[in-house]
C-alpha positions as CSV (number, residue, x, y, z in Angstrom):
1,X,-13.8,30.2,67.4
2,X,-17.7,30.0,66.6
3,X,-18.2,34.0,66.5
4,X,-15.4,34.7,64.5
5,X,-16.5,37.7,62.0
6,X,-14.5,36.4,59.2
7,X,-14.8,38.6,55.7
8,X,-16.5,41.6,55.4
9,X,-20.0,40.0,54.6
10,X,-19.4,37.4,56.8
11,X,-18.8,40.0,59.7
12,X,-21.6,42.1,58.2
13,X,-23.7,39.0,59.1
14,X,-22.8,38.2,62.0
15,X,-22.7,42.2,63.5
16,X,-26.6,41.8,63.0
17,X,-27.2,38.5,64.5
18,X,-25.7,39.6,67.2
19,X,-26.9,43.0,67.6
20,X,-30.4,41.7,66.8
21,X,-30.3,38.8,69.3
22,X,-28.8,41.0,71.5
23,X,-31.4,43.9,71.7
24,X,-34.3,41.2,71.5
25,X,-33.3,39.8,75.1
26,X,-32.6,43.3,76.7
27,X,-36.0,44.9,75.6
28,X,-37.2,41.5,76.8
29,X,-36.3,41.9,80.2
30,X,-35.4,44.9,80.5
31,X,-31.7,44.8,80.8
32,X,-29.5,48.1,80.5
33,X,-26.5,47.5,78.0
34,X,-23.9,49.9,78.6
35,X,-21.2,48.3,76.7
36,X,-20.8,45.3,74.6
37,X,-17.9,43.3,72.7
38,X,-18.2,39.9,71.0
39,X,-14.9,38.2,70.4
40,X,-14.4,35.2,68.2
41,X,-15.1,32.9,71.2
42,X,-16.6,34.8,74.3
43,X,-18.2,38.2,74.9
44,X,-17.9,40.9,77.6
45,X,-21.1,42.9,78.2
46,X,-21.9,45.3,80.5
47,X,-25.4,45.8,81.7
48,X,-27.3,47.0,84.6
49,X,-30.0,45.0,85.9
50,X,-33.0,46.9,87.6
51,X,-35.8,44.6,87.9
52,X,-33.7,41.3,88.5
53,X,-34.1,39.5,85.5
54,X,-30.2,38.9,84.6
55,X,-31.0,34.6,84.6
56,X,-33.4,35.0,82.5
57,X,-31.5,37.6,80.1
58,X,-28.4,35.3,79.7
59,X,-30.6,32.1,79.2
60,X,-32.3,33.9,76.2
61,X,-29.5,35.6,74.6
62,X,-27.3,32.5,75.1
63,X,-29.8,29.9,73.7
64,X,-30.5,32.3,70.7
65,X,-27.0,32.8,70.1
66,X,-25.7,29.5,70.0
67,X,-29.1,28.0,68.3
68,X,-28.7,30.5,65.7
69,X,-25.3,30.5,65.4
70,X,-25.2,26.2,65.1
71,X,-27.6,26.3,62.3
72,X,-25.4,28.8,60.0
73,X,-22.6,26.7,60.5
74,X,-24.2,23.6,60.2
75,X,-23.2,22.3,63.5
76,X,-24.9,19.8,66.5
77,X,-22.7,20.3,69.1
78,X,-22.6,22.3,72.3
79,X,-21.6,25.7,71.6
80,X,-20.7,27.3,75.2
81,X,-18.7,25.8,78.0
82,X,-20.9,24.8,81.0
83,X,-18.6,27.0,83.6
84,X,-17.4,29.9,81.2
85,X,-19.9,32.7,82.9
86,X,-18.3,35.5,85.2
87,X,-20.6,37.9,86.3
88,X,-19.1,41.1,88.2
89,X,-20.5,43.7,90.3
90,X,-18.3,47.4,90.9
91,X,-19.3,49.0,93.8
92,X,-17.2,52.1,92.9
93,X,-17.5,54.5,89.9
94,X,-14.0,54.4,89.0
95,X,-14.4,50.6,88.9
96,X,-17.5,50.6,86.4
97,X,-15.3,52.9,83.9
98,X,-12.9,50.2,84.4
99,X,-15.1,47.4,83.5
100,X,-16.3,49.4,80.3
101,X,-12.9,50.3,79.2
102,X,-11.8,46.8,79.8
103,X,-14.6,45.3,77.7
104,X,-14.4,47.9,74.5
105,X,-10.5,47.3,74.6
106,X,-10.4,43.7,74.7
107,X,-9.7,43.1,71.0
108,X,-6.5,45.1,71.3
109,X,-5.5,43.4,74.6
110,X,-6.0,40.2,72.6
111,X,-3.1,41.6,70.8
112,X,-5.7,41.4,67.1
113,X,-6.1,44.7,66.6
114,X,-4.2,47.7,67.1
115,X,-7.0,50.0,67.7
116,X,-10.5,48.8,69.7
117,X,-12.3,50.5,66.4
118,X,-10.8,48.0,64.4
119,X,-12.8,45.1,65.4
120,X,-14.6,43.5,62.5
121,X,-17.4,41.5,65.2
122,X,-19.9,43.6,67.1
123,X,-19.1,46.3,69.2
124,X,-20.6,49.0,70.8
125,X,-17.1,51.2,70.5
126,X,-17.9,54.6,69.3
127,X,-21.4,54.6,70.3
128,X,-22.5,57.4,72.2
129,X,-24.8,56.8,75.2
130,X,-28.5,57.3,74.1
131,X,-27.8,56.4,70.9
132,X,-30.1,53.9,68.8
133,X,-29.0,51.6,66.5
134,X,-31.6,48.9,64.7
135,X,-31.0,45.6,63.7
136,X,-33.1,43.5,61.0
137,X,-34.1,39.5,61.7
138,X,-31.6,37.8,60.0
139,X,-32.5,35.5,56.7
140,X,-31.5,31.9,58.3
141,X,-32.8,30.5,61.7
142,X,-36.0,32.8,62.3
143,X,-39.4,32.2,60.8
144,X,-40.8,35.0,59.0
145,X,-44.0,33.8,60.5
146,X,-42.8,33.7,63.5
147,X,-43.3,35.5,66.7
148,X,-39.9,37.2,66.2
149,X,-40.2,41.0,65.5
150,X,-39.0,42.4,61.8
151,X,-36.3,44.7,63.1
152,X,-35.5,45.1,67.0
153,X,-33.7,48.4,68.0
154,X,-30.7,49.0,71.0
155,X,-30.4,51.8,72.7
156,X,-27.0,52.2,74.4
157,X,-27.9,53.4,78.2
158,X,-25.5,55.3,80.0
159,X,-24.3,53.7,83.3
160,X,-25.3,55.4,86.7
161,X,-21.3,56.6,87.1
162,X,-20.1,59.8,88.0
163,X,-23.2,61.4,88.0
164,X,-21.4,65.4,88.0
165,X,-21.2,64.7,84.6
166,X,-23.3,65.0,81.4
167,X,-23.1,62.2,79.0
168,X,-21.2,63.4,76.8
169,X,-18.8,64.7,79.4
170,X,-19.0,60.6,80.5
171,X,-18.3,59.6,76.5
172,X,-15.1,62.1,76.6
173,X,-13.6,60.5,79.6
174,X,-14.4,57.0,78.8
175,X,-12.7,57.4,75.2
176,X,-10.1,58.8,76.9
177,X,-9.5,55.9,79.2
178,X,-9.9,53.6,76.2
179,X,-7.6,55.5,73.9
180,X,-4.6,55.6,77.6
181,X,-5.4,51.6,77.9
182,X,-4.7,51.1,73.8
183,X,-2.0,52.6,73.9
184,X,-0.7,50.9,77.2
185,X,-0.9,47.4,75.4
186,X,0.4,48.7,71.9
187,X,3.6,49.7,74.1
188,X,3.3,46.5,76.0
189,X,3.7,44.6,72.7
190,X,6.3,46.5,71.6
191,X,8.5,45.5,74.3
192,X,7.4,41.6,74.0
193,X,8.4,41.8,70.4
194,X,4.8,41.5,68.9
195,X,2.4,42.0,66.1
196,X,-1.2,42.8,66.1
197,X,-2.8,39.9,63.8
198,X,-4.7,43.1,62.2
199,X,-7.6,43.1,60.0
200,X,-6.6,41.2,57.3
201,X,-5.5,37.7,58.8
202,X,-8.6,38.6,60.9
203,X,-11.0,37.8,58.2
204,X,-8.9,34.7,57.3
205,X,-9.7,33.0,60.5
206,X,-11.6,30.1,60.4
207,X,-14.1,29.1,63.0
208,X,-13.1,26.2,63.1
209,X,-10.0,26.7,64.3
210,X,-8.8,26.4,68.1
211,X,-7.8,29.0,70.1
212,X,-4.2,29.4,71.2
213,X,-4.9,30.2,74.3
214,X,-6.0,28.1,77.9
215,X,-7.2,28.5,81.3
216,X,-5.2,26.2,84.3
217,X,-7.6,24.0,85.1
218,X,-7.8,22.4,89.1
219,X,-6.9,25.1,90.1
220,X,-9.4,27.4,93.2
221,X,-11.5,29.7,91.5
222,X,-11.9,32.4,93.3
223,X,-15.6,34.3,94.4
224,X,-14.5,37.8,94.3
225,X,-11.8,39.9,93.2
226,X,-11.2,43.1,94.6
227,X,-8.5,46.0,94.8
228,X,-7.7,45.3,98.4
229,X,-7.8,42.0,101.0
230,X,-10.2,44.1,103.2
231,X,-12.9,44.3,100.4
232,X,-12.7,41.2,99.2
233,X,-13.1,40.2,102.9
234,X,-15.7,42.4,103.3
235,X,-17.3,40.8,99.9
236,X,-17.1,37.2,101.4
237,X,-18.8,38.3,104.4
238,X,-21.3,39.9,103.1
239,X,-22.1,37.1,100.7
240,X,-21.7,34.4,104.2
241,X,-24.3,36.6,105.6
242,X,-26.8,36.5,102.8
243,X,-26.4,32.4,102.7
244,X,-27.1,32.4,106.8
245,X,-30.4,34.7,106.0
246,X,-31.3,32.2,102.9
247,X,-31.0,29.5,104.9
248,X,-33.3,30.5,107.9
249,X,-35.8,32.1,105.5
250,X,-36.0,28.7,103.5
251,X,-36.4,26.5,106.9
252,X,-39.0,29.2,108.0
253,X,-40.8,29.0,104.9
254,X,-40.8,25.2,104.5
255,X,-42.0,24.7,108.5
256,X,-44.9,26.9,106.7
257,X,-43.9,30.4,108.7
258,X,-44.3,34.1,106.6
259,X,-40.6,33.6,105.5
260,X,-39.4,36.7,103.8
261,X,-36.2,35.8,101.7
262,X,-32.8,38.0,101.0
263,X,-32.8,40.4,98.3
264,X,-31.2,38.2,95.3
265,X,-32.8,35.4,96.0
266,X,-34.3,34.4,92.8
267,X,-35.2,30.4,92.0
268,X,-37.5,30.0,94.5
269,X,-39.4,33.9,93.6
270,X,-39.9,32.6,90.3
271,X,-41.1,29.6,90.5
272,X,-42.7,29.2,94.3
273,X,-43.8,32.8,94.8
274,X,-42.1,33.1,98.1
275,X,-41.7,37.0,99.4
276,X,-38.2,38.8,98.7
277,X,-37.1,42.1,100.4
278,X,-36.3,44.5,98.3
279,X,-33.1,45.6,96.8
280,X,-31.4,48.3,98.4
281,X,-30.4,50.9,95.8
């Protein structure tokens, strides 16, 4: 439980790291964040991704996270799991308001708190899109005389969803979806016979401590998800196609032709300079 807030100060501390680390790798590569929840052992994030630099985004945030995070609690060890990362795509607006309201109401589906405003760690509930919020370099890990800036600031972009409405139309409708789901899972526990941990035991929680929970393991992991068979069939075919125009660009290119590789292709464009065609929009 490495990013658990803990007490007040404690949570106080970490909401900055975070938010600070956080907004230092988006301006960095120029990552949209739309929405963005840190539980005590994972996060949920939700970001759009214009000028295909998503690698490079997670490899930063991640290494400052866990670096930073290792040396406050005076630990050597690896901090994230090697085969944790899940990264989506929605290819519907419906599904993208999904995604968000899933990610701010994750605490509460976590059955910790009753309301997804409640969460001590950093969240991006109640933030309203276009909204700026500014976090300072934290005391321990960064060198003042360092290349890291003072204070870094996180704008909160609004995703490109439902586009008949104005954002603060968008805001209404997402909080509304958020506030239909939270009260879905306070129901849900009601019927199991269950308690919210709530605040309190919240900020008694060690990180040290292991969570309750685990994923089957050897088990098939599935590629996509979607709502129906015939997406996700259409999904796997898709993604068979790109391999099969991958594959005949890299033999191309290799044989020393003017290969031109699939959109999405990104190892070889960042380190060998090979031609990419262009995403469609």
């Amino acid at each position: 439980m490495l990013l658990t807030p803990g007490r007040k100060a404690d949570a106080e501390q970490l909401t900055n790291f975070i938010g600070y680390c956080l907004a230092h790798a988006a301006a960095q590569y120029g990552i949209q964040v739309h929405a963005s929840v840190w539980m005590s052992n994972h996060h949920h994030t939700d970001v759009s991704d214009p000028d295909g630099n998503l690698v490079a985004f997670k490899q930063l945030l991640h290494s400052l996270i866990a670096r930073g995070r290792n040396d406050l609690l005076h630990r050597h060890d690896s901090f994230w799991s090697g085969d944790a990362a899940c990264d989506t795509r929605r290819p519907t607006d419906d599904e993208s308001l999904g995604d968000l309201v899933y990610t701010l109401t994750n605490p509460v589906a976590a059955g910790l708190v009753k309301w997804a405003r409640l969460w001590p760690g950093f969240t991006t509930i109640g933030w309203r899109f276009g909204e700026t919020r500014t976090f300072k370099r934290p005391d321990r890990f960064f060198d003042e005389k360092g290349e890291m800036p003072e204070q870094v600031s996180l704008t909160l972009v609004r995703p490109p969803i439902f586009a008949e409405l104005d954002d603060g139309a968008l805001y209404r409708k997402l909080m509304d979806e958020v506030r239909r789901r939270e009260l879905e899972i306070q129901r849900e526990l009601r019927r199991q016979g269950r308690r919210f941990m709530g605040p309190i035991k919240l900020a008694q929680q060690r990180w040290n401590r292991a969570p309750q929970s685990f994923e089957e393991r050897f088990k098939v992991a599935p590629r996509v998800a979607a709502s129906s068979k015939w997406l996700a069939v259409a999904e796997l075919q898709r993604n068979r196609e790109w391999e099969r125009q991958y594959a005949a660009a890299r033999e191309l290119w290799l044989a020393g032709g003017p290969a031109v590789f699939p959109a999405g292709t990104y190892w070889l464009k960042r380190f060998a300079g090979v031609d990419v065609a262009a995403q469609a929009p």
